[in-house]
N, C-alpha and C positions, 0 to 999 in steps of 0.2 A: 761876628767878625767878618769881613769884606777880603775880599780873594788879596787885593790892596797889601791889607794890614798882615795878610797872611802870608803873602810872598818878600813883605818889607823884614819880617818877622825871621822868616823864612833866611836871606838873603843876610841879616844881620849875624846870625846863627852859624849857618851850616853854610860852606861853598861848596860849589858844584863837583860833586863824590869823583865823576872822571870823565874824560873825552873820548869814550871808546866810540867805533864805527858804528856804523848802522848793523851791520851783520852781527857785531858780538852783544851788541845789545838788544835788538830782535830775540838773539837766542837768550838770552838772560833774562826778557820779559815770559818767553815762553817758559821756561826752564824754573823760573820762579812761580809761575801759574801754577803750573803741573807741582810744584813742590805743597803750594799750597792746597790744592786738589786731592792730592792721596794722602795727605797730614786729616785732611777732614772728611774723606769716601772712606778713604782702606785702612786710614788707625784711628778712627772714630776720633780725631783729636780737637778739642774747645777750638773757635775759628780763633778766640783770639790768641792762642799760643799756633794756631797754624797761620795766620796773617804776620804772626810776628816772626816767627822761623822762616816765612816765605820773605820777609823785607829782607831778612838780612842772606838769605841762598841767591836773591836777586843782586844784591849788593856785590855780593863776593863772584856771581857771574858774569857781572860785569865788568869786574877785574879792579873792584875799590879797594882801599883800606879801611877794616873792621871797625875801626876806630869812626871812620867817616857814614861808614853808613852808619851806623849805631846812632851819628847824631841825627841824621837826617831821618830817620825811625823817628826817635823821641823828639825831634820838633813838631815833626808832622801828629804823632799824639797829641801833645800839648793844645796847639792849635787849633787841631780839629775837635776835641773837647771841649774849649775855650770858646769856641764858636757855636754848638749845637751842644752840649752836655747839659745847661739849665733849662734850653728850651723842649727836653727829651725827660728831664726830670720832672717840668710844670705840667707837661702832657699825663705823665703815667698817673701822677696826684689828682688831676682832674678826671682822667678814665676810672680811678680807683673810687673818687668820690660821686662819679657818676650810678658806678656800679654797687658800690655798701646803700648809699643809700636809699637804691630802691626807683632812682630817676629814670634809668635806662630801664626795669620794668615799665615803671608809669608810664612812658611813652612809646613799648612795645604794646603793650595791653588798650593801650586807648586807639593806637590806628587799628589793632587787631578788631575790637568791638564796633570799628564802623567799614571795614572789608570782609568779601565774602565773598565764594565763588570764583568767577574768573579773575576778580581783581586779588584774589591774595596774593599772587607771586610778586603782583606790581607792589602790595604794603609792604610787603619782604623787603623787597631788593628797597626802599624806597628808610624803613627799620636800621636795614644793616647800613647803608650809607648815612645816613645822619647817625650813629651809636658809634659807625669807622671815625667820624673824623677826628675825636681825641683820645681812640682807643687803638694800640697794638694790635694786630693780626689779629695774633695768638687766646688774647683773653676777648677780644670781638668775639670770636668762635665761642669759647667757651661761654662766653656771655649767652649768646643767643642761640646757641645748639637745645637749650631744653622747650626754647619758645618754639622750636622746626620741630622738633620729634612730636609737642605739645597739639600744634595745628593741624600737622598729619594724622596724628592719629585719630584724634575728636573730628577732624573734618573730610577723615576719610582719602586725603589726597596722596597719590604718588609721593614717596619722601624726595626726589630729584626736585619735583615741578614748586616746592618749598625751599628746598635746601639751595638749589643753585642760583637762586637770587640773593639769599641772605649773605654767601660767599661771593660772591662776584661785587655785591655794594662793598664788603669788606676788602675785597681784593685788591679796587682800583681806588682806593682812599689811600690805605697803603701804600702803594707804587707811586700813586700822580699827586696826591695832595697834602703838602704841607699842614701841619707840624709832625707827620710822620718822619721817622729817621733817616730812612733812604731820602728823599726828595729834599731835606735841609741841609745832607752833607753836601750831595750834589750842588744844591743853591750856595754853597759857604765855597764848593772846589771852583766851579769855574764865573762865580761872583754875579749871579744872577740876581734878577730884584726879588725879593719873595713878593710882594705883592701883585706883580704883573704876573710869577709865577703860579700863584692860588689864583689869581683869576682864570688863566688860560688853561689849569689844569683843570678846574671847575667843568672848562665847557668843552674839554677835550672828555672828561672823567662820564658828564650826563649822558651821550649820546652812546658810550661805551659799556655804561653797566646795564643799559638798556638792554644791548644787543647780548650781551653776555649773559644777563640775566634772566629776563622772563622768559626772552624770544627766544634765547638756547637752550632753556630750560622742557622749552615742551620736546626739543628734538633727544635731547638725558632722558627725560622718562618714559620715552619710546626706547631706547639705546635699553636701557639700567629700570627695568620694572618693580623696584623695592617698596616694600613700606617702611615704615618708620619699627626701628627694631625694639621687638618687644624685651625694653628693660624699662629697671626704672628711671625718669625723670630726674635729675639732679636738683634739688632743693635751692631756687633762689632766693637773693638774699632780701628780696624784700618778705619773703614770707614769714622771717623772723623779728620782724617791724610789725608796730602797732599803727604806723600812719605813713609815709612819705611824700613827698614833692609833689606839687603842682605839675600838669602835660605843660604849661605854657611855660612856666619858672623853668623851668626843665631845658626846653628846647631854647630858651633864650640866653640859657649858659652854657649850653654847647655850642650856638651857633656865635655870641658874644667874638671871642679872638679871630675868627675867621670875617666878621661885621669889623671889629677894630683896622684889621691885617689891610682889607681891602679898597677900606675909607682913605687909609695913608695912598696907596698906588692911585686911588680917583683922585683925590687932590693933588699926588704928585703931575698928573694929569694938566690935571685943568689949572691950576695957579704955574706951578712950574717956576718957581720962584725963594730960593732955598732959604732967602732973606727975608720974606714973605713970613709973617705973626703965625697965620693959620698953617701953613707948611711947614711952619717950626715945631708946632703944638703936635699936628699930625704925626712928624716924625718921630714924636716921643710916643704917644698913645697908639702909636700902628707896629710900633716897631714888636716882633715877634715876643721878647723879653715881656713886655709892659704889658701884652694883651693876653700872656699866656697867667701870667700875674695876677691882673684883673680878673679874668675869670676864676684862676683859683680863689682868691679876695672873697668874688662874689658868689662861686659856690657854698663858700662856708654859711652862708643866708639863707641862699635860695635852695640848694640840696640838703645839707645836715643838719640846719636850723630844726628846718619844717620835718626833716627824720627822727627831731629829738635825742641827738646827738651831742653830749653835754661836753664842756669845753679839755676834758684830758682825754676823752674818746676820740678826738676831730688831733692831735696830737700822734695819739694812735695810728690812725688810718693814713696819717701823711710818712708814717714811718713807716706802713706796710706796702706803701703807696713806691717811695722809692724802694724797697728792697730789692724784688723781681727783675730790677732794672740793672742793676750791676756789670752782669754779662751784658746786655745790650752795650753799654756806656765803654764797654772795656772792647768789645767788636769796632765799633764804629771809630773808639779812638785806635786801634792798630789799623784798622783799613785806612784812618787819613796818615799815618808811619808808612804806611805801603806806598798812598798816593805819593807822599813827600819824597821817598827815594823813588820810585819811578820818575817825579820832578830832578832831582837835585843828580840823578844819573843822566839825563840827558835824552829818555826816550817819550816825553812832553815833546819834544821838539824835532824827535828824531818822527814821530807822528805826522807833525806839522809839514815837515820838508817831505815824505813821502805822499802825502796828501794832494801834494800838491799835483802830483802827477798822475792821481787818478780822479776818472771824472764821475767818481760816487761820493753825491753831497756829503756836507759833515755830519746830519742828520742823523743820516741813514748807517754810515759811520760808528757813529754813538750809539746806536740801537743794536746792532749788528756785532759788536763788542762786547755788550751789554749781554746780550743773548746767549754770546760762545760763554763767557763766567758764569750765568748764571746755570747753564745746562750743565758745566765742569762740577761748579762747589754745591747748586741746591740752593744758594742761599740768594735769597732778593737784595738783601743790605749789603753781602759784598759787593756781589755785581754792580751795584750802583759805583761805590764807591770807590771799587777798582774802574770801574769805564771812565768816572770824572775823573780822575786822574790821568786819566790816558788822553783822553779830548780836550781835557781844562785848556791847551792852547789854542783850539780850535776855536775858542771863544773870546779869543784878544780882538780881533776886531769885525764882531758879529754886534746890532743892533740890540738893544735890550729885548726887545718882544724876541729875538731869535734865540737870544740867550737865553731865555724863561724858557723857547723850545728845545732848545737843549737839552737841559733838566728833564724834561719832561719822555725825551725820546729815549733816554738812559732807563728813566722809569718803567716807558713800557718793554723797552726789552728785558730788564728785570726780572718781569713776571714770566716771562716766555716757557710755557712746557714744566711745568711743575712734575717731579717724579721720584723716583725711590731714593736719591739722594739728599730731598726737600723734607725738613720736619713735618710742612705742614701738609705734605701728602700723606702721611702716617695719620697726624691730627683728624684728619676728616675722613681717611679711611676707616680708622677706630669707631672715631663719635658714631658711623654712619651705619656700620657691618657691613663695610663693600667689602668684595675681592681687590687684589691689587690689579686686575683688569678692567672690574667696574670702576673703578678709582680712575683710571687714566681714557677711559670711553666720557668720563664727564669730568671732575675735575681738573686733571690736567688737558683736557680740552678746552675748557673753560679758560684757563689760564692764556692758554693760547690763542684764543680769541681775543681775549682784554688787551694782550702785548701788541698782534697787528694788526686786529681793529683800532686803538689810541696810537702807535705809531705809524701807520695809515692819516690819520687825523692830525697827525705833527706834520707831516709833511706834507698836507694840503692845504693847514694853516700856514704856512711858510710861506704857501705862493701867492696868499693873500695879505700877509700881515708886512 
């Protein structure tokens, strides 16, 4: 759905909650942060009953009627569901069927068997970035934490000099690169193209897990001297397969939506011509919907076919596939309810006008925003999703290329500083046997490398693009 159809949507719905000053809604924006910040540090509370208590404490600080914010909440869920909820469902189905059936092994194990030595950290980071891009965080990690503990131990290596590549490919897929959840809300709030957006994230994403990964990886296992903890290995799933997937079958349905996504923005490109046969055609086969589609279509062939996955199994897997996702889908729709009263109260605009008198780009702006939530809740997907909300105006009459940087500068502030408030600083503190100091000497360094080394690269791509 197109920021367009969201604000027409929007507009037909719900009017504008109230015309308080700049001062009373300032403090309402803050007052509601903070409500949702200790709903989710200091009473351990679901984000999306804390995002949804937090629209409506903003609502009522602004000085609206209950009834008005309430709507302006459940449009903005609706909406933002509507927009990114199927293409967040086709994603989890392809990472689940990537995962049962043995494909993300096969393609773990065959670069493993052709690197060695200096070059492992590069197969790593090189693993976890192509396995990120239709897979969550969270089950990335989980995915490939027994392939880290596996290479360390048999090959003898520092567990950092393995591990901080494979999270850092996972890190910046998440954050920068679409069809993850964070970067489609963002593209659905302030109406960027996904296709120019996956490109530009691409080449902002490479040069970033680079540095975050291999190259920071030797300065962690100098920092963080561990091995890989002596437990057991957790049982992947292809071990319980008689056969699985082709390396090529494999990598050509992961990389499939992202090859569809990009085709559309290169012809949007070069035909440019919306009347145009081939520009027609593109727009249906690139569009996120169709290509996330097509690759689940064509995993059912190329991955479970060949796993020997008989036709009420593959039924199966697409039910256990959305399960896990629920909370996701329930987060991201209350964080677009948050954006939409933050919209329909007036401090979209109240942004816009104070903006205008400072002379720090919008960029910089969107990242810097992006950063303060993300260090308050811990969470990458709000932060996105509250900053686009807060900039979405900044993006009325910004260029497309700038508008994809947009997205992409919200992303990396996201990531900024990973810590005891973040699940997934727990997640890899656990997997790893760090202290919660080893943990923030590399992980949440790392993190912080990824946010202003790629927002660093936003803003240098701006002065060229």
């Amino acid at each position: 759905m197109t920021r367009l159809n969201v604000e027409l949507l929007a507009a037909d719905t719900v009017e504008p909650i109230t015309s308080a000053g700049h001062v009373q809604l300032g403090i309402a924006v803050l007052a509601g942060i903070a409500v949702i910040v200790a709903l989710i540090t200091q009473f351990k509370l679901h984000a999306f009953l804390a995002l949804t208590i937090g629209s409506l404490a903003l609502g009522a600080f602004a000085g609206a009627p209950l009834d008005k914010a309430i709507a302006s909440f459940t449009t903005g869920l609706g909406t933002t569901v509507a927009g990114v909820g199927v293409l967040i469902a086709l994603g989890a189905i392809l990472g689940k069927m990537l995962a049962d059936s043995g494909g993300a092994d096969q393609i773990v194990d065959t670069i493993l068997a052709k690197a060695g030595g200096r070059s492992m950290p590069w197969a790593m980071v090189l693993i976890a970035s192509v396995i990120g891009l239709p897979l969550f965080f969270e089950v990335g990690v989980v995915l490939l934490i027994p392939v880290v503990l596996m290479v360390a131990k048999r090959g003898n290596y520092s567990l950092m000099r393995i591990g901080i590549p494979a999270l850092a490919g996972l890190s910046v897929m998440h954050g920068l690169v679409p069809p993850h959840p964070g970067p489609l809300v963002a593209i659905d709030a302030v109406g960027a193209n996904l296709g120019v957006t996956l490109a530009l994230g691409v080449l902002v994403a490479v040069p970033t897990v680079v540095v975050a990964g291999p190259l920071f990886s030797r300065f962690a296992a100098r920092w963080v001297d561990v091995p890989a903890p002596d437990r057991m290995i957790p049982q992947r799933p292809s071990e319980d397969l008689e056969k699985r997937p082709g390396f090529g079958a494999t990598l050509a349905t992961i990389l499939l939506p992202v090859v569809l996504m990009l085709s559309k923005a290169l012809v949007d490109i070069v035909v440019d011509d919306p009347e145009h046969t081939v520009q027609r055609v593109f727009d249906v086969v690139g569009s996120p919907l169709i290509a996330l589609l097509t690759a689940v279509l064509v995993g059912i062939f190329t991955l479970l076919r060949p796993a020997g996955f008989a036709k009420d199994r593959v039924s199966g897997l697409v039910e256990k596939g959305l399960a896990p996702i629920a909370g996701i889908l329930l987060i991201v729709g209350a964080g677009g309810g948050f954006k939409q009263t933050l919209i329909d109260c007036g401090v979209g605009q109240m942004v816009l006008d104070i903006s205008k008198d400072w002379s720090i780009p919008a960029l910089l702006l969107a990242w810097l925003i992006a950063v303060v939530i993300r260090l308050a809740t811990g969470s990458a997907t709000v932060a996105t999703i509250s900053a686009a909300g807060l900039v979405a105006p900044l993006a009325a009459d910004m260029s497309t290329t700038h508008t994809a940087l947009l997205v992409l500068a919200i992303g990396a502030g996201s990531l900024f500083f990973s810590h005891v408030n973040d699940a997934g600083f727990w997640l890899v503190k656990e997997y790893f046997g760090l202290s919660v100091g080893q943990n923030i000497k590399t992980w949440s360094v790392m993190e912080t490398i990824i946010s202003v080394f790629a927002g660093g690269l936003v803003l240098l791509l701006s002065l060229v693009l």
